[in-house]
C-alpha positions in Angstrom: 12.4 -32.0 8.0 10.9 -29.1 6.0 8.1 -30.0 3.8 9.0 -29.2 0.2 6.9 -26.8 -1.8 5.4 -29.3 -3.5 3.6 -30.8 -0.7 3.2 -27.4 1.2 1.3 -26.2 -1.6 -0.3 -29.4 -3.1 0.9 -28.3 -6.3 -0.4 -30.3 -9.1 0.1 -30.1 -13.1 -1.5 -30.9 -15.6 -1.8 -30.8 -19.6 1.2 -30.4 -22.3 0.5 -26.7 -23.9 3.4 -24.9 -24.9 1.6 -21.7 -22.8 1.2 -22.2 -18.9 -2.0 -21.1 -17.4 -2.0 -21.3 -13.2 -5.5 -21.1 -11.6 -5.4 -19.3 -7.9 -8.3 -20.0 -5.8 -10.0 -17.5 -3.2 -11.1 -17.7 0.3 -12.8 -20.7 1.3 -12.3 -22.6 -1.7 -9.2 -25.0 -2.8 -8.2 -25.8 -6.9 -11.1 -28.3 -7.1 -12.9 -24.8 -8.0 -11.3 -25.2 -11.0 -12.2 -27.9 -12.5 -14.8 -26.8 -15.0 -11.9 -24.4 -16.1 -9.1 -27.5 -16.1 -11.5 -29.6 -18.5 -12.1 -27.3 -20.4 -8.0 -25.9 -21.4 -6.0 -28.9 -20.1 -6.0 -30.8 -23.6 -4.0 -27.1 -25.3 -2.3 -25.8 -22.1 0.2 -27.0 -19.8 -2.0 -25.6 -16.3 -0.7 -25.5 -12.7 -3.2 -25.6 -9.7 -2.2 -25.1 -5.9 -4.0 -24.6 -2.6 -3.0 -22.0 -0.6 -1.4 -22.7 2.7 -3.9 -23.1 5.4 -6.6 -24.1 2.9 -7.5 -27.2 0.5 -4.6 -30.3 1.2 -1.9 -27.6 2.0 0.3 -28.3 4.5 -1.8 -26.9 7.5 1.9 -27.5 9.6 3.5 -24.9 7.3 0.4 -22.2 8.6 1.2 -19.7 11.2 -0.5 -16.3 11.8 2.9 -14.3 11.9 3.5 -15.9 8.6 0.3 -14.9 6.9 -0.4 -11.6 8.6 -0.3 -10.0 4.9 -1.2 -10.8 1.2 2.7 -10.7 0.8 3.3 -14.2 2.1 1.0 -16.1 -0.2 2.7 -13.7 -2.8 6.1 -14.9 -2.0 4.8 -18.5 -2.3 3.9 -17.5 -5.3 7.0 -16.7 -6.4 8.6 -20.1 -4.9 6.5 -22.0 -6.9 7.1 -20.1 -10.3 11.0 -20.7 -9.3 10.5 -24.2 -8.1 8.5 -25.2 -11.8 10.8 -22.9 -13.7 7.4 -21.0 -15.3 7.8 -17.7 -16.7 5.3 -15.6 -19.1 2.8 -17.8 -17.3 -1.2 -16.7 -17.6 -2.5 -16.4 -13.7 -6.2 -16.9 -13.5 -6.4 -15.8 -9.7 -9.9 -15.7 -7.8 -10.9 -12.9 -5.1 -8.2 -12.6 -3.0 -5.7 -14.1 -5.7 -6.0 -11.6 -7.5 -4.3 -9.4 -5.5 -1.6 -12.1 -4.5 -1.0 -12.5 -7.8 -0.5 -8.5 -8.7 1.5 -8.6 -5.8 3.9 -11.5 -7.1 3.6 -9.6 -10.2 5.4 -6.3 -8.7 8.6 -8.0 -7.5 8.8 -10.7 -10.5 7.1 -9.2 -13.9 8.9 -12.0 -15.7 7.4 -14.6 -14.5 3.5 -13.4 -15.6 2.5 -13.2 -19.7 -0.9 -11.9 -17.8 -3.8 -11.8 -15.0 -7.0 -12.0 -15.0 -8.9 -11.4 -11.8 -12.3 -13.1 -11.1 -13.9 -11.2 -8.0 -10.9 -9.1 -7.3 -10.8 -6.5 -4.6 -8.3 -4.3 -4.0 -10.0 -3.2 -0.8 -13.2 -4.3 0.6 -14.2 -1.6 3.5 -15.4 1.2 1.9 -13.5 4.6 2.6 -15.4 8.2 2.4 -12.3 10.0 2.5 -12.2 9.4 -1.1 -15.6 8.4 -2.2 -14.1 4.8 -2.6 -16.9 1.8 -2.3 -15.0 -1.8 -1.3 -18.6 -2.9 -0.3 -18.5 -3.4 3.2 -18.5 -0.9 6.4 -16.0 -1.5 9.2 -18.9 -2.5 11.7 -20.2 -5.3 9.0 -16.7 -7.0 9.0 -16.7 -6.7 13.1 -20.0 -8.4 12.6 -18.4 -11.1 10.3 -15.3 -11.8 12.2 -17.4 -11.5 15.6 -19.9 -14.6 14.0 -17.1 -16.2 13.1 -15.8 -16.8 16.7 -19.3 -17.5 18.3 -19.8 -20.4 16.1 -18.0 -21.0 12.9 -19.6 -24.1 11.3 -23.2 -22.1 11.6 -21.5 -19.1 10.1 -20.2 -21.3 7.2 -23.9 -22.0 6.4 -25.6 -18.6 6.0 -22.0 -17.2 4.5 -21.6 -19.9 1.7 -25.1 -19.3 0.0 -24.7 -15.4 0.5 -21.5 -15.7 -1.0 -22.3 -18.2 -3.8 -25.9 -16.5 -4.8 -28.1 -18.4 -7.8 -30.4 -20.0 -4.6 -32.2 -22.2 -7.5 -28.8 -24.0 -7.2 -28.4 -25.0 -3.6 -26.1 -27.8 -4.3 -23.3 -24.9 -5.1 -23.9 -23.1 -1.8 -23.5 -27.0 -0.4 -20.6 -27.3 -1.8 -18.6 -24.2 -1.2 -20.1 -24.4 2.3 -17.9 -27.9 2.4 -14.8 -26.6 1.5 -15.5 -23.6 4.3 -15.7 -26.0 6.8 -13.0 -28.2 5.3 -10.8 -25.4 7.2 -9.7 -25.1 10.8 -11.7 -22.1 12.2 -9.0 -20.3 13.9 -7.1 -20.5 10.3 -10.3 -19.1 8.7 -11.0 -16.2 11.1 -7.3 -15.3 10.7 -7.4 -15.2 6.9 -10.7 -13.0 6.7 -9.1 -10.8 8.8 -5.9 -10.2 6.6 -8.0 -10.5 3.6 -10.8 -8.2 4.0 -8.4 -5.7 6.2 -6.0 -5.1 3.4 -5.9 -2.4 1.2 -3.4 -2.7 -1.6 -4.9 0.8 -3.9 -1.7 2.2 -3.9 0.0 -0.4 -5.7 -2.2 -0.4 -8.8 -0.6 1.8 -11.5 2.9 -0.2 -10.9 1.8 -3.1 -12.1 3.5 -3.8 -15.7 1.7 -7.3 -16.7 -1.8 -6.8 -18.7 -5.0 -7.5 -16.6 -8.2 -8.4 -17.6 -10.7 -8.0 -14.7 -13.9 -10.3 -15.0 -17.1 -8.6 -12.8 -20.2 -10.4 -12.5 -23.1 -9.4 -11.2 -24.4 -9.2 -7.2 -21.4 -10.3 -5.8 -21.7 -9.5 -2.2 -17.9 -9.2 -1.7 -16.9 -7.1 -5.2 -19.6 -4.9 -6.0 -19.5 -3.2 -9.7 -17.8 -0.3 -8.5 -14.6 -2.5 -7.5 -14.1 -3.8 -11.5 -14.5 0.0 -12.5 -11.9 0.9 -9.7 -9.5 -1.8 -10.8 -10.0 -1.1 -14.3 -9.5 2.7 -13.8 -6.4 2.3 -11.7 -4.7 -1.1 -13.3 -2.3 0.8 -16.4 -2.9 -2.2 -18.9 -6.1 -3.2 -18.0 -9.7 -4.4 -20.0 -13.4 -4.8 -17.7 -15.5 -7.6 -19.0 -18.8 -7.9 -17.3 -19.4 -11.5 -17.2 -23.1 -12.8 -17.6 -23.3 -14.4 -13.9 -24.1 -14.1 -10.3 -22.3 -13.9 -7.1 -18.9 -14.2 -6.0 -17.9 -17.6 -7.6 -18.8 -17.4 -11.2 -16.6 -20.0 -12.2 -18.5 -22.4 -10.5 -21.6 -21.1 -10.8 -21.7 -20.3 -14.2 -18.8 -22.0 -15.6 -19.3 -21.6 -19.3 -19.7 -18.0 -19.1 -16.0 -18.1 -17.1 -15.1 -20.3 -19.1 -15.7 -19.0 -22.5 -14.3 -15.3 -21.4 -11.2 -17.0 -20.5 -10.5 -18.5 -23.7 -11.6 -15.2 -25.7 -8.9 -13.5 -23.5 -6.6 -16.1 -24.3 -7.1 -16.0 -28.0 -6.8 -11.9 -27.8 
C-alpha cells in the first residue's frame, strides 16, 4: 500500500490564522526546530510543519537515492503537500537547503507562495573562481566532509553539530542538533550532503516571481555573508536582513532575534 503524504511527510498543522505560514527545516534537523517559531505565531496563523523524507518521522520507506538525487524531488513534494492541504499564497519560512526547495517549488507553482524567506540559504556552497563566486567551501573540503562521513558517521555528527550550530557557551544546542544528526540513517545522510552541497541552482535566481526576504547571520560556517549578498543581488524581489546571531541555526540559537524578524516581515 502506498503511504499517503501525510504520513510520508509527517505533516502536521497547527493554529487557525486566516494566513498560512509553512516552516521547512534544513539538513540534519526535523520541524521540532521550529518550535520557538510555532509558539510564538500559532495563536494568529494557521502554520504547517513537515519533515523531509529521509529525515525527522518521515517515511524513511518512501527514501531512495534515485529519488532524491536533486533538490527537485523534495520540491515536488513540496508541491504535493500544497495540493494535498489545498494552501495557496502560503508564507514558506524554509531553512538552509529549504530554501532553495522552496524557490524551486516556487518556479513551477508561483500560486501557491504569498512569499519566502530563507534562513541560511545557499544557492551554491563550493566556491567557483571562474566567476569570483564564494559558496564557502573548496571541492577538497567537501571530499573531506563526505570522506569523514563514511569512516565513521556518529563521530563526525559530534565535531559537525557544534561547528555547525556555533555559540559554544551553549553546548546543550550543539547536543541537540547533534541528536537529530544521528537520529538519521548514515547512508541517507551522506547521500543528502552530497546532493545538497553539490548543487548549484545560480541560474535559476532572477526567475523567481514570489518576494524573498533572505535572513544572514553572522559566522555561519555553511552561508558566509557573501551568499545573503549573492542571493539578494540575484533574487528580482528580494530584501537582506542581517540578523543579530551566530551560526547556521539562528532559529534555535537565537530564537527571538528569528523570531522577531519574522513577524516584522510579516507585518511589512
Amino acid at each position: 500500500m502506498l503511504t499517503s503524504i501525510w504520513q510520508r511527510n509527517n505533516i502536521v498543522t497547527l493554529g487557525e490564522g486566516e494566513q498560512t505560514l509553512v516552516f521547512a527545516h534544513g539538513f540534519g534537523s526535523d520541524q521540532t526546530a521550529w518550535r520557538h517559531q510555532v509558539a510564538a505565531f500559532q495563536s494568529s496563523y494557521k502554520i504547517v510543519l513537515f519533515d523531509h523524507v529521509g529525515a525527522g518521522k518521515s517515511d524513511m520507506a518512501a527514501y531512495s537515492p534515485r529519488r532524491y538525487s536533486s533538490l527537485y524531488s523534495y520540491a515536488e513534494d513540496l508541491l504535493e503537500l500544497c495540493a494535498q492541504l489545498k494552501l495557496s499564497q502560503v508564507i514558506l519560512v524554509g531553512h538552509s537547503v529549504s530554501g532553495m526547495v522552496s524557490l524551486l517549488a516556487a518556479l513551477v507553482d508561483p500560486s501557491r507562495f504569498k512569499q519566502l524567506i530563507f534562513v541560511g540559504a545557499s544557492p551554491r556552497y563550493v566556491n567557483d573562481p571562474t566567476t569570483g563566486y564564494i559558496g564557502g567551501f573548496e571541492q577538497s573540503d567537501l571530499d573531506a566532509l563526505y570522506a569523514a562521513m563514511s569512516t565513521n558517521y556518529y563521530a563526525w555528527v559530534s565535531g559537525f553539530a557544534p561547528i555547525a550550530m556555533g555559540n559554544p557557551e551553549k553546548p546543550e544546542l550543539a547536543i541537540e542538533f547533534a541528536n537529530t544528526l544521528a537520529a538519521i540513517r548514515p547512508d541517507i545522510a551522506q547521500a543528502v550532503a552530497r546532493v545538497i552541497f553539490q548543487s548549484d541552482h545560480r541560474s535559476e535566481l532572477p526567475n523567481l516571481k514570489v518576494p524573498a526576504v533572505i535572513l544572514q547571520s553572522n559566522n555561519d560556517i555553511a552561508v558566509p555573508l557573501a551568499v545573503g549578498e549573492y542571493l539578494a543581488k540575484n533574487l528580482p524581489q528580494s530584501k537582506l536582513i542581517n540578523i543579530n546571531a551566530q551560526g547556521h541555526l539562528p532559529h534555535i540559537s537565537a530564537p527571538e532575534v528569528v523570531t522577531n524578524t519574522i513577524a516584522k516581515c510579516l507585518a511589512a
